[in-house]
ZASE-92176 format. One record per residue (C-alpha): x, y, z; residue number from 1. Coordinates in pm, whole numbers, plus 50000, padded with zeros to 5 digits. Example, Ala and Ser with C-alpha at 12.3 -4.5 7.8 and 13.67 -1.06 7.14 Angstrom:
<recs>
[[51230; 49550; 50780]; 1];
[[51367; 49894; 50714]; 2];
</recs>
This chain:
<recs>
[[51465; 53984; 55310]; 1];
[[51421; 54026; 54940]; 2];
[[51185; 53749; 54918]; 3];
[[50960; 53894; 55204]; 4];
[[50916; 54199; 54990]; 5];
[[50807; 54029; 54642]; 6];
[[50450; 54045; 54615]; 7];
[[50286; 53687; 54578]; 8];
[[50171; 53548; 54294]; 9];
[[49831; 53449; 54250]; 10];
[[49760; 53070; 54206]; 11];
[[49618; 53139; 53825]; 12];
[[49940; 53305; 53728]; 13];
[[50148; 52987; 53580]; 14];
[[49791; 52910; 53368]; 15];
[[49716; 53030; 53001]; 16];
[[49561; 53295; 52959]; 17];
[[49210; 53312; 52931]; 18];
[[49009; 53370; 52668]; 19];
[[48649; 53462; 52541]; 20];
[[48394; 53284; 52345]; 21];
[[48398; 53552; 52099]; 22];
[[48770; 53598; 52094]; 23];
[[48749; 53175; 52006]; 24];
[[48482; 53154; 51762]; 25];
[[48663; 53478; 51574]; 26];
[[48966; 53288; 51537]; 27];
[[48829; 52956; 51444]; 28];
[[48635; 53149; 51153]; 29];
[[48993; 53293; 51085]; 30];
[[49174; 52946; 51019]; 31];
[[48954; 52913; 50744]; 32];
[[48793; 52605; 50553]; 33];
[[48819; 52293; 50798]; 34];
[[48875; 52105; 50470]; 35];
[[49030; 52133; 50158]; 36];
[[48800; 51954; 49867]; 37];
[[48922; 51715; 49661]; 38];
[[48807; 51842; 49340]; 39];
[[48533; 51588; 49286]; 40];
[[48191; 51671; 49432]; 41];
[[48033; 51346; 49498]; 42];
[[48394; 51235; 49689]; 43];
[[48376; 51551; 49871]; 44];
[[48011; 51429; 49986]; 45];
[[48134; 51124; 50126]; 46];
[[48385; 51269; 50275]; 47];
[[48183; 51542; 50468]; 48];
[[48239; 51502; 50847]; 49];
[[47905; 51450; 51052]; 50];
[[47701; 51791; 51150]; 51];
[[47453; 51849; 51340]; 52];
[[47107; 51863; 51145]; 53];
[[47070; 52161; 50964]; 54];
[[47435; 52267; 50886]; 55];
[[47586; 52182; 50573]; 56];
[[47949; 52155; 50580]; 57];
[[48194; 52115; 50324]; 58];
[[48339; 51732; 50278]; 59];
[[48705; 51702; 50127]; 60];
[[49073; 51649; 50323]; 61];
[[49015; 51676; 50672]; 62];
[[49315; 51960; 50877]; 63];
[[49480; 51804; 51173]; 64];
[[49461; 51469; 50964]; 65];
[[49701; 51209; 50740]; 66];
[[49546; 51142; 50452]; 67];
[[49698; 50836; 50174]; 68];
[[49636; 50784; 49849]; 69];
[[49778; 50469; 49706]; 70];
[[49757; 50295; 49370]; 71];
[[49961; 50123; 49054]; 72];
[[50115; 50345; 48865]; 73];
[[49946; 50587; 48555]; 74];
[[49586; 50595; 48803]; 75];
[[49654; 50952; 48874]; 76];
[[49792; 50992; 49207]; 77];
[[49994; 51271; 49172]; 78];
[[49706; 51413; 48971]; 79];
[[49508; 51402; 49278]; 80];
[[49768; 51584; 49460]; 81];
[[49755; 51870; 49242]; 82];
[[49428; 51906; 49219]; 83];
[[49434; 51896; 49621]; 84];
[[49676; 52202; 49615]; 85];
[[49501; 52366; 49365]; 86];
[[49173; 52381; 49537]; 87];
[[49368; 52513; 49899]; 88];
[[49505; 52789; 49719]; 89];
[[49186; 52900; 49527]; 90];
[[49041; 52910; 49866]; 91];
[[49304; 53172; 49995]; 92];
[[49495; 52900; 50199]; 93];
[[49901; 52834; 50057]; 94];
[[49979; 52452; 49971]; 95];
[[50319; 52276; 49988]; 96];
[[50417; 52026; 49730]; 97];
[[50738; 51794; 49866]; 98];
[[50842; 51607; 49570]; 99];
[[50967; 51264; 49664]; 100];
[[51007; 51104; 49287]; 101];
[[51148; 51446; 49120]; 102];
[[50966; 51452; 48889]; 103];
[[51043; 51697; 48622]; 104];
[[50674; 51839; 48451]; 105];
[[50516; 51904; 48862]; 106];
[[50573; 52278; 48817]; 107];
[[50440; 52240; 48412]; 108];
[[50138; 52069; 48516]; 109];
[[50032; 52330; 48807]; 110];
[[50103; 52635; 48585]; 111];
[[49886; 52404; 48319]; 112];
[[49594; 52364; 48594]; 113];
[[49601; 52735; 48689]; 114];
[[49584; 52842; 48315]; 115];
[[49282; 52665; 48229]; 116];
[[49059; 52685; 48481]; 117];
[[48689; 52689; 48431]; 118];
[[48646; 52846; 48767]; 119];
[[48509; 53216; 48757]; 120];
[[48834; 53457; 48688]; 121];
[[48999; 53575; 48999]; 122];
[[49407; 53603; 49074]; 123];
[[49615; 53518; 48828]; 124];
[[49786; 53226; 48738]; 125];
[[50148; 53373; 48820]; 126];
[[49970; 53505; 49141]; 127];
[[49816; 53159; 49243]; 128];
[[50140; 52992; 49142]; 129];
[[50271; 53221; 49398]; 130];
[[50117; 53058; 49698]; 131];
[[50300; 52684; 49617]; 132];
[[50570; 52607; 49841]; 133];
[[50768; 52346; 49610]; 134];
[[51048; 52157; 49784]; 135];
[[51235; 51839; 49619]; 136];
[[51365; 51530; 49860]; 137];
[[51542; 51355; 49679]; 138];
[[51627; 51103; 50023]; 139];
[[51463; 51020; 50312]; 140];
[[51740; 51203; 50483]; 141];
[[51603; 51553; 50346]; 142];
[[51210; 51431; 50438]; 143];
[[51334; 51353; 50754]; 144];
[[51494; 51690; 50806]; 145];
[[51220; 51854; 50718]; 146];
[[50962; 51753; 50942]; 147];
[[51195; 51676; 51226]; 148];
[[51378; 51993; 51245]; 149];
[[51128; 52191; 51057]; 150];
[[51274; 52547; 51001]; 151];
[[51130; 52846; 51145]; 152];
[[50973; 52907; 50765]; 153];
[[50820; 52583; 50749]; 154];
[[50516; 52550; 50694]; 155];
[[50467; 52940; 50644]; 156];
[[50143; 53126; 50792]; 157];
[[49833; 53039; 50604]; 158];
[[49897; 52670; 50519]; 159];
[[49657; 52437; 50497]; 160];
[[49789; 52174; 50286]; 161];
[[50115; 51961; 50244]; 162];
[[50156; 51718; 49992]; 163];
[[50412; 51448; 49982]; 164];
[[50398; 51265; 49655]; 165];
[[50541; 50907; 49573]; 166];
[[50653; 50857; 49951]; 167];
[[50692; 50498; 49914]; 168];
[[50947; 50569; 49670]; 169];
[[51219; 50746; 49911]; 170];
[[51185; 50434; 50183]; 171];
[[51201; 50174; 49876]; 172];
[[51505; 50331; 49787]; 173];
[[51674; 50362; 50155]; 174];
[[51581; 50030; 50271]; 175];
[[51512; 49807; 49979]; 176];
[[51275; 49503; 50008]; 177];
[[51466; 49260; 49811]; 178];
[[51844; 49281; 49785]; 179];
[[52085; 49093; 49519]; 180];
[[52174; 48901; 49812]; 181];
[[51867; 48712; 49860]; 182];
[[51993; 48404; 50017]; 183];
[[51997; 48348; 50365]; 184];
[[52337; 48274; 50405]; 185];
[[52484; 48522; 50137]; 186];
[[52334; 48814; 50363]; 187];
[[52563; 49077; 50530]; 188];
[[52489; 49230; 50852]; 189];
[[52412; 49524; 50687]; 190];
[[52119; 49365; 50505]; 191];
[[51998; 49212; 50780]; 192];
[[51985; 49538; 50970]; 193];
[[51822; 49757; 50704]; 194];
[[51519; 49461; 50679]; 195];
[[51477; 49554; 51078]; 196];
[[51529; 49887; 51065]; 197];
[[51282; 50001; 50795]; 198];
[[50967; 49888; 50996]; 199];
[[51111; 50142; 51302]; 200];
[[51170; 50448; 51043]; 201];
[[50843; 50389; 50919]; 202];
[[50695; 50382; 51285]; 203];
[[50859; 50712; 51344]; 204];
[[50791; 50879; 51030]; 205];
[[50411; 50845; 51048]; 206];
[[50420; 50911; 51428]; 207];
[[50591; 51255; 51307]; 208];
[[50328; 51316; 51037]; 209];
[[50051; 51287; 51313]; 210];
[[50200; 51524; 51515]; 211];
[[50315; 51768; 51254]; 212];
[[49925; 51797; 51150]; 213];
[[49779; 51815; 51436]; 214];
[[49976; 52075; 51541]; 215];
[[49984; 52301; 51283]; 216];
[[49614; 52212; 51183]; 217];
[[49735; 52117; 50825]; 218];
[[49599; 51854; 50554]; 219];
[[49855; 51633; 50515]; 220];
[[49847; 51409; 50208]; 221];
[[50038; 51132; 50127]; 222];
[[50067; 50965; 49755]; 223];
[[50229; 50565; 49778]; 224];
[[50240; 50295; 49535]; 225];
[[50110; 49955; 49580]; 226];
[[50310; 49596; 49606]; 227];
[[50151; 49237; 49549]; 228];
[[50078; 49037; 49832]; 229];
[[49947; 48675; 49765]; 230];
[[49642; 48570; 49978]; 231];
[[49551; 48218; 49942]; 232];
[[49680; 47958; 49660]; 233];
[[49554; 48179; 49343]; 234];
[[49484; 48492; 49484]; 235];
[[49691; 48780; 49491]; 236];
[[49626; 49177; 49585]; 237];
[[49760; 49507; 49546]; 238];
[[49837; 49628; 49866]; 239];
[[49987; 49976; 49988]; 240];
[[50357; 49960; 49997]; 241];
[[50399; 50087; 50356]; 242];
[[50187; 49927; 50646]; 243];
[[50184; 49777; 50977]; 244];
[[50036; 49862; 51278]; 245];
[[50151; 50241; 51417]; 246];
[[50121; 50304; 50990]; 247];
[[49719; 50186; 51022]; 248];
[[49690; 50378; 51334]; 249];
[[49801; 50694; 51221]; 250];
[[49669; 50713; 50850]; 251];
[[49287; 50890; 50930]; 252];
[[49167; 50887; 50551]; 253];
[[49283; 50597; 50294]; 254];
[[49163; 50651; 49922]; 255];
[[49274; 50407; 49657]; 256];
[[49331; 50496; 49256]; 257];
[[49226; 50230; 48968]; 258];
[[49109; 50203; 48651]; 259];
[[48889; 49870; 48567]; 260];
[[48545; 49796; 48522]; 261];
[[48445; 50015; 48185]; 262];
[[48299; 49883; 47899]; 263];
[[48465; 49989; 47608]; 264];
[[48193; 49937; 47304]; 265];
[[47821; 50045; 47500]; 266];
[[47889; 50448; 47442]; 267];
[[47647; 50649; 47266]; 268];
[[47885; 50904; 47025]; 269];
[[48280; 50914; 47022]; 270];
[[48272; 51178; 47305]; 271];
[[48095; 50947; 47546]; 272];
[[48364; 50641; 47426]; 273];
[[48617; 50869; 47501]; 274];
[[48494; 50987; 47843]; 275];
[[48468; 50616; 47929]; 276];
[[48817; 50508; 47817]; 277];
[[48960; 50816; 48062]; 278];
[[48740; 50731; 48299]; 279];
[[48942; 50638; 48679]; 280];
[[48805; 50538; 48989]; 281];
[[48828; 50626; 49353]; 282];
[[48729; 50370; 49646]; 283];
[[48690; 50529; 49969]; 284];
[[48870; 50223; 50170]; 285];
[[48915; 50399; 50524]; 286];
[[48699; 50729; 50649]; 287];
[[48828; 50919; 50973]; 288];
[[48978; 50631; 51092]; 289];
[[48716; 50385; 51075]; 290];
[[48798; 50113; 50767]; 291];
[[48523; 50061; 50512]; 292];
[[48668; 49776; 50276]; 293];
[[48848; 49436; 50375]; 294];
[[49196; 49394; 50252]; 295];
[[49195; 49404; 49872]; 296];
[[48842; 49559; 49846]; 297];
[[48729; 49944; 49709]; 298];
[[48468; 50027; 49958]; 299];
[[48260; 50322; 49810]; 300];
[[48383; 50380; 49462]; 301];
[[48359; 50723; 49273]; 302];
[[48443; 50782; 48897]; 303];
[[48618; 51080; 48795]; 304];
[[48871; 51189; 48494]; 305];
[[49179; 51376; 48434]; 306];
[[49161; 51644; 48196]; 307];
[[49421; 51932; 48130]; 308];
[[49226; 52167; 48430]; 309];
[[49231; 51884; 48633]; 310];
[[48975; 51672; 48792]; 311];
[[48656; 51630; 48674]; 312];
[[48307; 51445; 48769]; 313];
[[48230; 51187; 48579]; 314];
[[47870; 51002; 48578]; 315];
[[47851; 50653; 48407]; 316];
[[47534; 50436; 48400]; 317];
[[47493; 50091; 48578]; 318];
[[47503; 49979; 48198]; 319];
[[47828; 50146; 48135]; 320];
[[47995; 49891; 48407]; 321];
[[48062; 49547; 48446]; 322];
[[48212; 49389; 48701]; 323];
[[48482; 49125; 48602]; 324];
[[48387; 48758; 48661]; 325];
[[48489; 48646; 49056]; 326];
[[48639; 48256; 49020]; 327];
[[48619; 48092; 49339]; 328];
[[48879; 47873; 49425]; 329];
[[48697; 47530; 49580]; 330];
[[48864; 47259; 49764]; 331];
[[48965; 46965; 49572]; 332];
[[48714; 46711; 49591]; 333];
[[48810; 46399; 49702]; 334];
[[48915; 46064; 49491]; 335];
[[48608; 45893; 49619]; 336];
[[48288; 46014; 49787]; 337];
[[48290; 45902; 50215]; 338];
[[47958; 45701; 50102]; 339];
[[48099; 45509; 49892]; 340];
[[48393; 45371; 50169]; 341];
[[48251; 45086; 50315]; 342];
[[48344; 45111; 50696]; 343];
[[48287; 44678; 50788]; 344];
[[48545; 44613; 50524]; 345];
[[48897; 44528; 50596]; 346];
[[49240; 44656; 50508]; 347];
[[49298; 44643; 50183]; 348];
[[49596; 44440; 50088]; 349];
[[49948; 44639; 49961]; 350];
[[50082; 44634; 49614]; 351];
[[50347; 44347; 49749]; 352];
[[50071; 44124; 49840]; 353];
[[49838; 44224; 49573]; 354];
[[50058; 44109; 49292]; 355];
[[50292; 43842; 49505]; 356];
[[50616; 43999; 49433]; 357];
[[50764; 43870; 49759]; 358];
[[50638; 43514; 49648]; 359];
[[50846; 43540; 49289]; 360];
[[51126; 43677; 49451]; 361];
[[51176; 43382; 49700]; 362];
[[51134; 43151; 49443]; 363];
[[51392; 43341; 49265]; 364];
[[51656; 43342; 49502]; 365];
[[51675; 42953; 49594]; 366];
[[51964; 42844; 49534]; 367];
[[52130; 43163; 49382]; 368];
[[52506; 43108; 49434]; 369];
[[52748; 43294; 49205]; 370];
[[53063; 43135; 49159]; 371];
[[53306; 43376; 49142]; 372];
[[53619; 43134; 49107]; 373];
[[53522; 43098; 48715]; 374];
[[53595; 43452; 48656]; 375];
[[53900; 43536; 48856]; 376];
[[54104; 43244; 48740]; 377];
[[54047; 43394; 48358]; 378];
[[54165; 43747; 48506]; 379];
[[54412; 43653; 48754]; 380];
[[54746; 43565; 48764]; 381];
[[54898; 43189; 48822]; 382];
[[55018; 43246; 49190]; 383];
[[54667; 43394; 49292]; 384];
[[54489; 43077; 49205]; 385];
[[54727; 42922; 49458]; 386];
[[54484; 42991; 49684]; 387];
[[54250; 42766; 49570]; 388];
[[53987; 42948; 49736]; 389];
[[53658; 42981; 49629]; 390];
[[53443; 43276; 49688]; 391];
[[53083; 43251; 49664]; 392];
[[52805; 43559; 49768]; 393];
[[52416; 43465; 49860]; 394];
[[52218; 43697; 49749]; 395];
[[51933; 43728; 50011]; 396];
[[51584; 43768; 49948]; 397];
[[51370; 44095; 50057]; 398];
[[51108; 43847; 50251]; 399];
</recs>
């Protein structure tokens, strides 16, 4: 028979094949940078993965990893993306920007950044601009798409960063938070299936983004904006706008964007005053998945500003800062102190007894018969008062 004749196969045949410690080590020196920096040096510290002693290595966006950046709005979070795809592509590496909000001065702002760099002078600007992959989603349909059923183009060789800015902004506008409709009973089905179903897109788009790094060993980075969540009677936070569990699980890095804290008149010269009034801050709030800061806290906070090459270090004094007042919000003492309630002493009377109300009204109500005879024979007409019947109400007492 035909099968007799096939030769067998060996029993390593249906494994990968193998390969040597040379052949690995060349091609993990060939992926490049296992980070891509931030653009601020002291962030890029803290951000360093452990090493063994010895070896330095360079801190910044981590490959293989979700990274989010979340803050109000005018902190500089699509600022921070730029600078993110900047930096990948002056390290030879090719960035992809995925435009969530549209905005319309992106592509002005990178060909701004690649202008007026202070770095030493290498390809040019149109040549660096060259290496951004810019796509605009303007639903969550296209996003979706995208990473789903990635084409065979996407991401092309040599990426190692992908930035999604304002993501919040496409699943606000798919499945709203608050409708028109906000009353129970005034909801349609409809409403009450988008509320359900944006927790399970969410799920599954951050399970995607996990995989889709991983795999293709990219820096993903994700820019959301924040909502207000009240904690407590008086307290209230801004939060990140997407959460929950699988969304905590999956995000790696978590920086947060704010500007507080500066003190506007303790500058030495106008340039200093006007350092300080640009000046932002970064809180590292989660590192490689391990949290750093409560809800509502900074963790490890770096300054930086925004200038028209992009990000830049920014060192203030301890003088230069002032943290705002913290109120705390105490229980409400009681009317009286426990001491002063004498256990031994009885119950102390009600406001009926106190005052003898019950008494008066008694006293009141003896005898309290309203004739009502009187009245109806003015009113009436002569063949009621036939009747001759006299009506007559007691009005009982509340004893």
């Amino acid at each position: 028979m035909a099968s007799d004749d096939a030769p067998l196969r060996s029993p390593s045949s249906h494994r990968l094949p193998t390969v040597s410690a040379s052949q690995a080590l060349q091609h993990f020196h060939a992926r490049g940078a296992r980070t891509v920096s931030t653009g601020i040096s002291q962030l890029d510290k803290i951000l360093a993965p452990p090493s063994l002693p010895g070896h330095n290595v360079s801190g910044g966006y981590i490959r293989g990893k979700v990274t989010e950046v979340f803050g109000p709005s005018g902190v500089g979070k699509t600022a921070f993306g730029i600078q993110a795809a900047v930096s990948a592509i002056r390290e030879g590496q090719r960035a992809v920007w995925i435009d969530a909000a549209c905005a319309p001065l992106v592509k002005q702002r990178f060909d701004t950044v690649f202008s007026t760099s202070r770095d030493p002078p290498g390809a040019s600007p149109y040549e660096q601009r060259s290496q951004l992959d810019y796509f605009a989603v303007p639903t969550l349909a296209h996003l979706l798409a995208l990473f789903v059923h990635s084409p065979a183009s996407f991401p092309r060789k040599n990426t190692s960063l992908i930035v999604v800015d304002s993501l919040s902004t496409l699943i606000d506008n798919a499945y709203p938070r608050y409708t028109d409709d906000r009353m129970s009973k005034n909801r349609t089905d409809q409403s009450r299936w988008a509320a359900g179903r944006r927790f399970a897109v969410v799920n599954e788009l951050i399970s995607t983004f996990t995989r889709f790094a991983a795999l293709h060993d990219i820096a993903l980075l994700l820019t959301c904006q924040t909502i207000t969540r009240i904690r407590g009677a008086s307290r209230a936070l801004l939060v990140p706008a997407l959460s929950g569990v699988e969304w905590e699980n999956g995000i790696s890095t978590r920086l947060v964007l704010f500007r507080d804290w500066v003190r506007q008149g303790n500058a030495n010269g106008n340039a200093d005053a006007d350092r300080l009034r640009k000046a932002r801050f970064v809180g590292l709030v989660k590192a490689n998945g391990l949290g750093l800061a409560d809800e509502g806290g900074v963790g490890n906070v770096v300054p930086f500003i925004v200038d028209e090459s992009g990000l830049c270090n920014l060192d203030i004094a301890g003088d230069d800062i002032t943290a705002p007042p913290v109120v705390a919000t105490g229980r409400r003492p009681p009317k009286r102190a426990f001491a002063d309630i004498d256990e031994d002493a009885g119950d102390e009377p009600n406001s009926d007894e106190l005052y003898g109300w019950i008494e008066d009204d008694e006293v009141a109500a003896e005898g309290l018969l309203i004739d009502e005879a009187t009245t109806e024979d003015v009113n009436a007409a002569p063949d009621d008062t036939a009747d001759g019947r006299n009506k007559k109400v007691t009005r009982t007492s509340t004893a």
